[in-house]
TIMIMI-638878 format. One record per residue (C-alpha): x, y negated, z negated; residue in one letter. Coordinates in steps of 0.05 Angstrom, whole numbers, padded with zeros to 5 digits, always signed. Layout:
XYZA;...
//
This chain:
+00575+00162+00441X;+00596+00188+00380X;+00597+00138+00340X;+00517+00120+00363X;+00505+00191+00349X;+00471+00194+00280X;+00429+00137+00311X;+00406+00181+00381X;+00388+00239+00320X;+00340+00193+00291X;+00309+00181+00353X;+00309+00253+00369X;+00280+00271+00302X;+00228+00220+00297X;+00196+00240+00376X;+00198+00316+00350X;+00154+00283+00288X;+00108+00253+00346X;+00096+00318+00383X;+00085+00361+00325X;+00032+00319+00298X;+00004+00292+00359X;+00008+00336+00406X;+00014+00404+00370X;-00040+00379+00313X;-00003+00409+00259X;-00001+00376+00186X;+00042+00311+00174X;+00072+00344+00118X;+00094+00412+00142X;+00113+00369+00207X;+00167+00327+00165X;+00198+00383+00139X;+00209+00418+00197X;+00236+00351+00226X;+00281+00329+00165X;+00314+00410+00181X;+00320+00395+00261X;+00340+00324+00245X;+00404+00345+00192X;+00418+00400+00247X;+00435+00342+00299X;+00466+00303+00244X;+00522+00363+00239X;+00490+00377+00162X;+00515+00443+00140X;+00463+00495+00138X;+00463+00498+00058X;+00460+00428+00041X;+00409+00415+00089X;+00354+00448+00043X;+00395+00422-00022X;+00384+00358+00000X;+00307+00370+00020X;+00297+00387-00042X;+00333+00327-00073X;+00286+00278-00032X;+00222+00308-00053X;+00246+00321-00127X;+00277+00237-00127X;+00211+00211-00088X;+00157+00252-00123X;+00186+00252-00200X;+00157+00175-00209X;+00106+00171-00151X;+00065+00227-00171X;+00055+00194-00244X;+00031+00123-00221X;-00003+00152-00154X;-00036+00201-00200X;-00062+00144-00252X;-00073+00105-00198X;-00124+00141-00163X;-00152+00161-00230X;-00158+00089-00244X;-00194+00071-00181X;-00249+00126-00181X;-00262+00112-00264X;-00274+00046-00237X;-00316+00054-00178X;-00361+00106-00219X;-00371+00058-00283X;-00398-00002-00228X;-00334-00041-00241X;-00318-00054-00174X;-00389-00061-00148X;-00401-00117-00208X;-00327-00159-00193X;-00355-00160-00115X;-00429-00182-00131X;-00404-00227-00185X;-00362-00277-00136X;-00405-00265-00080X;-00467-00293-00120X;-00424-00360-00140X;-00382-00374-00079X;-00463-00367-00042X;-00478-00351+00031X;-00428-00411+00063X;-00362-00387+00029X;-00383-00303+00032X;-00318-00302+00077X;-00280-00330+00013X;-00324-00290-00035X;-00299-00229+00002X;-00230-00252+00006X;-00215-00252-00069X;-00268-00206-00092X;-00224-00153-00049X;-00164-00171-00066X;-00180-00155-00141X;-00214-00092-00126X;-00155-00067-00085X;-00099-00076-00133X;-00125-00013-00161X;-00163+00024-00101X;-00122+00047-00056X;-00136+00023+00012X;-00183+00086+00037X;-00223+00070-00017X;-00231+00008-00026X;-00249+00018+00046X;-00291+00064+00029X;-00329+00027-00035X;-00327-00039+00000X;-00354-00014+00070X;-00438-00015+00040X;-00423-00079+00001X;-00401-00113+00074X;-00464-00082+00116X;-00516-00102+00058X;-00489-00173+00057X;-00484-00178+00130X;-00555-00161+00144X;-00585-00205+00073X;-00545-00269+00106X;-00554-00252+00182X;-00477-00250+00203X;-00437-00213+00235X;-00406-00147+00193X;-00345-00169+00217X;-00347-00247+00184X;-00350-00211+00121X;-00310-00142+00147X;-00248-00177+00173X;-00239-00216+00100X;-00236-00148+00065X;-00191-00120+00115X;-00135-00168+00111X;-00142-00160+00026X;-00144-00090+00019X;-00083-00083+00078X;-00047-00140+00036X;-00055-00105-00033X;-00033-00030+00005X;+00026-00059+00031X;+00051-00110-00027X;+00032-00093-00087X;+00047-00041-00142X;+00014+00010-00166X;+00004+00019-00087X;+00048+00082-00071X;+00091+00056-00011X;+00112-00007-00057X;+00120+00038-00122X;+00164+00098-00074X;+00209+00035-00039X;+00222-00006-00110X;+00243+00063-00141X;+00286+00089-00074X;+00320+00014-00084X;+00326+00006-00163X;+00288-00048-00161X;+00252-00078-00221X;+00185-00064-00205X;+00159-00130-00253X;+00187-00168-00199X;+00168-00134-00142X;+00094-00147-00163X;+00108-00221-00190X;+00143-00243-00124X;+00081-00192-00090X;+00036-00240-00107X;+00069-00304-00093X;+00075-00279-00020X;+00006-00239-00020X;-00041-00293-00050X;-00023-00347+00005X;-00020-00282+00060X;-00089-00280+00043X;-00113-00344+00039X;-00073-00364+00111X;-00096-00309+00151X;-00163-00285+00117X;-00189-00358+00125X;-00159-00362+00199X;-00162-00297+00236X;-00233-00280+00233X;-00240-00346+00281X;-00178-00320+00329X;-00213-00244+00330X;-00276-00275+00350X;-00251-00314+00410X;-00211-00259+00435X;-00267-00209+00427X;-00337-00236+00414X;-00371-00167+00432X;-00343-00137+00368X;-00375-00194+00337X;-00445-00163+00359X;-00428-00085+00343X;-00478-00068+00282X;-00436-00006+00263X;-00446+00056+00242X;-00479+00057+00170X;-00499+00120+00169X;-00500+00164+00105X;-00469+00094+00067X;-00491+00087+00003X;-00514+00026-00032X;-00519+00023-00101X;-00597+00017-00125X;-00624-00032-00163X;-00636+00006-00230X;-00557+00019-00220X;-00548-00052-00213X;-00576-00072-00277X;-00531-00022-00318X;-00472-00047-00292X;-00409-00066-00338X;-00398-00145-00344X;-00354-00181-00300X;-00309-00196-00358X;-00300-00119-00377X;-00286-00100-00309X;-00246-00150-00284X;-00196-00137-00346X;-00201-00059-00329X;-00176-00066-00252X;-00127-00119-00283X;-00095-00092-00342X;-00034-00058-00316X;-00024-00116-00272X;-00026-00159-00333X;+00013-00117-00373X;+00078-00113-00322X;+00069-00185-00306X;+00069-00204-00380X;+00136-00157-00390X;+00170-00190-00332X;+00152-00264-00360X;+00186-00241-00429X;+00241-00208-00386X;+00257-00272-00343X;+00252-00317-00415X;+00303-00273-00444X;+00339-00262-00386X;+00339-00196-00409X;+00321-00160-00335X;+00360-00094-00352X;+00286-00082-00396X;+00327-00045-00453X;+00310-00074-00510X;+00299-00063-00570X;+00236-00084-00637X;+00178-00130-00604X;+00223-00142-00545X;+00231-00072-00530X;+00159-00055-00550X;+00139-00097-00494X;+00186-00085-00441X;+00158-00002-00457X;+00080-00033-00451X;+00107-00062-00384X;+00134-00003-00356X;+00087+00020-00296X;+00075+00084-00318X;+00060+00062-00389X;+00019-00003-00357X;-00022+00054-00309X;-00036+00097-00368X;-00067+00042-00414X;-00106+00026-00363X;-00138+00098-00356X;-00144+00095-00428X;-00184+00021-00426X;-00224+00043-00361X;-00246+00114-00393X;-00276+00070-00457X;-00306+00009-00408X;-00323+00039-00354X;-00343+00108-00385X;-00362+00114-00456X;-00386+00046-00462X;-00435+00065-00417X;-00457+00123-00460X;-00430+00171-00416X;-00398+00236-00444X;-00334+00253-00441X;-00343+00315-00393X;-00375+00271-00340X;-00316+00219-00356X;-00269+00278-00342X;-00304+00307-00279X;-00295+00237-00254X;-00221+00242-00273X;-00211+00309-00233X;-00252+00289-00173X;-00193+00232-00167X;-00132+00275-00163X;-00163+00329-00115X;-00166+00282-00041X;-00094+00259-00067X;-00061+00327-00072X;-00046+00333+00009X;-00025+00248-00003X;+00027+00271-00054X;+00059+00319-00010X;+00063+00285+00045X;+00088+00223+00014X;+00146+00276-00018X;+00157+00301+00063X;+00174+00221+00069X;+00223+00224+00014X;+00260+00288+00051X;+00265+00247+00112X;+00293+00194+00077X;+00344+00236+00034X;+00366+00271+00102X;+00380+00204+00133X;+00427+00173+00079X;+00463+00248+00063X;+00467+00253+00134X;+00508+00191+00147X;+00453+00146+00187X;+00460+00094+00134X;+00530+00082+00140X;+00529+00083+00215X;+00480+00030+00215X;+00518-00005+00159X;+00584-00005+00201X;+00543-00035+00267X;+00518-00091+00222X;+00584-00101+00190X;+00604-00176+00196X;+00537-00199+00233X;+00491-00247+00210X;+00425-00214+00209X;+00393-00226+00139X;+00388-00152+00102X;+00307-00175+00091X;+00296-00174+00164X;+00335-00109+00181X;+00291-00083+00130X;+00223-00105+00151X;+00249-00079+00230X;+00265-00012+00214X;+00196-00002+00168X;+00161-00037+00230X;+00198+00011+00276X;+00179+00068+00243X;+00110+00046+00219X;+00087+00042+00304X;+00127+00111+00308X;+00084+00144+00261X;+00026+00110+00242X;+00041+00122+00168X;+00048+00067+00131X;+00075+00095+00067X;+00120+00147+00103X;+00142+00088+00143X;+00154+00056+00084X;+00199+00115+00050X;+00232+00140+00111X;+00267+00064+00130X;+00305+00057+00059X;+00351+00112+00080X;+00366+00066+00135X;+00371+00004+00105X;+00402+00031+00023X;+00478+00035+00046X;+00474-00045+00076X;+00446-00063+00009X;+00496-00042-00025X;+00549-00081+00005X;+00511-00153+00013X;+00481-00191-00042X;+00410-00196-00028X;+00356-00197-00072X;+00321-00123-00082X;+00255-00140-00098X;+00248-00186-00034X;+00270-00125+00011X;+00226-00085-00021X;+00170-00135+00006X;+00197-00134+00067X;+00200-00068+00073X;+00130-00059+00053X;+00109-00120+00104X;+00146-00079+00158X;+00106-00025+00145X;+00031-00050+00155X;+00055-00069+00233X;+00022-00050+00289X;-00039+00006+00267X;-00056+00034+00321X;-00078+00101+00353X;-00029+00144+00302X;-00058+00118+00242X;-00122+00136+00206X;-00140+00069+00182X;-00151+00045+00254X;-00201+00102+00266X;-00231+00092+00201X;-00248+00023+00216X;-00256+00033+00284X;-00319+00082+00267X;-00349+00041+00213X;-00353-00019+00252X;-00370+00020+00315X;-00323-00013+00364X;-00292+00008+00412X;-00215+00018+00430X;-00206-00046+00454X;-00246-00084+00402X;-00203-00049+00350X;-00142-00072+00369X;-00155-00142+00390X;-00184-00142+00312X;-00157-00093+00268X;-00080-00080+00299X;-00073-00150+00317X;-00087-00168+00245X;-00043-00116+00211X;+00014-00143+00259X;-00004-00214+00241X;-00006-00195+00160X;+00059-00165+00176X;+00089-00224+00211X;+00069-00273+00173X;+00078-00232+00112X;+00155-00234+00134X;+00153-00303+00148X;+00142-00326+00070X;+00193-00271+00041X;+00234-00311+00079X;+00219-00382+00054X;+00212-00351-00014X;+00284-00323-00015X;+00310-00388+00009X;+00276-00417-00057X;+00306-00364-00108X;
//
């Protein structure tokens, strides 16, 4: 028993999680701080260190998150305001035409949510789905489900997305990488189950099929608005650019075989233009001139624009921190090594323990990024005595921790009222297709680390 007990704690701690937030409705952040205390009490922590080490996890999780969450978000509002996002969707939904809208969708999502994050995208996408639904006489769904599985692919795989930014800096993994190898997995993710599950979700529920949803107070953007949109071009390179820049860094970086990044004249010039937070800020800069004073706008609109972005991601940041103390009580605390010891000499690949525990977690507490956060303290001490490759844990980690949304997680109310369905329609649609992403997601980490 003693032995297992570090294990039992984590149980312990994570059901006290449950019923503060669940049953006694109190905050998700103030909720993990009172159970990283409890859960370093069971662990035998002594009373000083415990909030040392609280401290530690929010100081270690926050002091790069908040910079690229913060630029993010920044980002994604400067271009849904300047009519980026609005134009990239119209654009490829005009050419791919009525019989490949699913398609259309597919990619036209997938772009858009690389710098959205996934509320909203859901969010600016929602109108675009109901208006094309009702011009082409389908189902929301057809063109809803498409979106989904993008914008749930992007959240959980791709940087500047917070859970994959938080897990490659909790691992020390190059985060070039991460996003290169994010979108060798992600690209055929989307392309298997985006053009496949729509068809499964309809047999198994064909009523959701008919539900017309609930567009109520959606906007859609006029047709005046239309007309003053940026080009495709312009706004395609604004959500792009810091995906372009790290990518280009980790090409140079893989040429040289130079992957420590420390460098130094053009070399180092780029690897510094390739750094996230230096990638995320350029692309403020280039959105702020293309998607802002291009348009003649000044630069106090520009800036309210700015501040209305940071202030729905304030309760976000803390919360994502409250993660971070979980995660710094669980390795201080010894769970780590207890799991490292159990899996001593087994054969379980590191990948999979990794994408288990996020999974685990992830249907504990309906989180995805504290899922996320919270399962490297779990996994960090086995890493460091098997040779695995970081960036594809990372992955798997993040595929882990899109599994299962259900009742604990505000995505599946989110699309559960939008679409107007009800509980079982949304999980024979949207949980089923989170757990398949997640799945399958695993699946080609897999294949992929056999390759490399």
């Amino acid at each position: 028993m003693g032995e297992f007990w570090p294990l039992f704690a984590v149980v312990i701690g994570v059901i006290i999680l449950l019923l503060l937030i669940m049953i006694c409705k109190l905050n998700t952040f103030i909720s993990l701080i009172i159970t990283s205390m409890v859960t370093g009490i069971l662990l035998g922590m002594p009373l000083e260190k415990i909030v040392e080490t609280i401290e530690k996890g929010m100081g270690d999780t926050l002091g790069h998150i908040a910079i690229i969450f913060g630029l993010g978000s920044i980002l994604g509002k400067l271009l849904s305001d300047g009519g980026g996002a609005t134009k990239i969707a119209d654009t490829l939904i005009n050419a791919f035409g009525k019989k490949y809208v699913t398609w259309a969708m597919l990619i036209a999502s997938f772009i858009i949510g690389i710098s959205l994050f996934l509320e909203v995208a859901f969010v600016l996408l929602i109108p675009l789905v109901f208006t094309l639904a009702r011009r082409m006489k389908i189902s929301n769904l057809v063109v809803g489900l498409p979106m989904a599985t993008s914008i749930a692919i992007t959240h959980g795989f791709l940087p500047p997305h917070p859970g994959p930014v938080a897990i490659a800096e909790a691992l020390d993994a190059n985060i070039g990488y991460v996003l290169m190898y994010g979108f060798i997995i992600g690209i055929p993710l989307a392309i298997i189950v985006g053009g496949t599950f729509p068809k499964l979700a309809y047999k198994l529920s064909p009523s959701a099929f008919d539900k017309l949803g609930n567009q109520n107070e959606l906007g859609e953007v006029k047709d005046d608005e239309k007309q003053s949109l940026p080009s495709f071009g312009i706004s395609l390179l604004t959500a792009l650019s810091p995906v372009i820049l790290m990518l280009f860094s980790t090409g140079v970086q893989l040429i040289t075989g130079n992957e420590s990044g420390k460098a130094s004249g053009l070399e180092g010039v780029i690897f510094f233009l390739g750094k996230s937070t230096t990638a995320m800020l350029i692309a403020v800069l280039i959105a702020i001139y293309t998607m802002g004073l291009r348009r003649n706008k000044n630069m106090k609109n520009i800036m309210e624009t700015v501040t209305n972005a940071i202030t729905p991601i304030a309760m976000l940041l803390l919360i994502i921190g409250g993660g971070g103390t979980f995660k710094q009580i669980l390795i201080d605390g010894g769970v780590g090594d207890t799991i490292s010891d159990i899996f001593k000499g087994t054969e379980m690949s590191p990948i999979i323990l990794a994408w288990l525990a996020a999974a685990l977690l992830r249907t504990a507490l309906g989180s995805t990024t504290v899922a996320a956060i919270s399962s490297v303290g779990i996994v960090l001490p086995l890493l460091q005595a098997v040779d695995v490759n970081i960036a594809l844990v990372v992955l798997a980690i993040g595929a882990g921790s899109i599994f299962c949304s259900h009742v604990n997680d505000a995505g599946f109310w989110m699309f559960k009222e939008y679409y107007g369905l009800s509980m079982k329609e949304t999980f024979l649609t949207w949980t089923l297709l989170e757990s398949i992403l997640s799945v399958v997601g695993l699946g080609l980490i897999l294949i992929v680390n056999l390759i490399v």
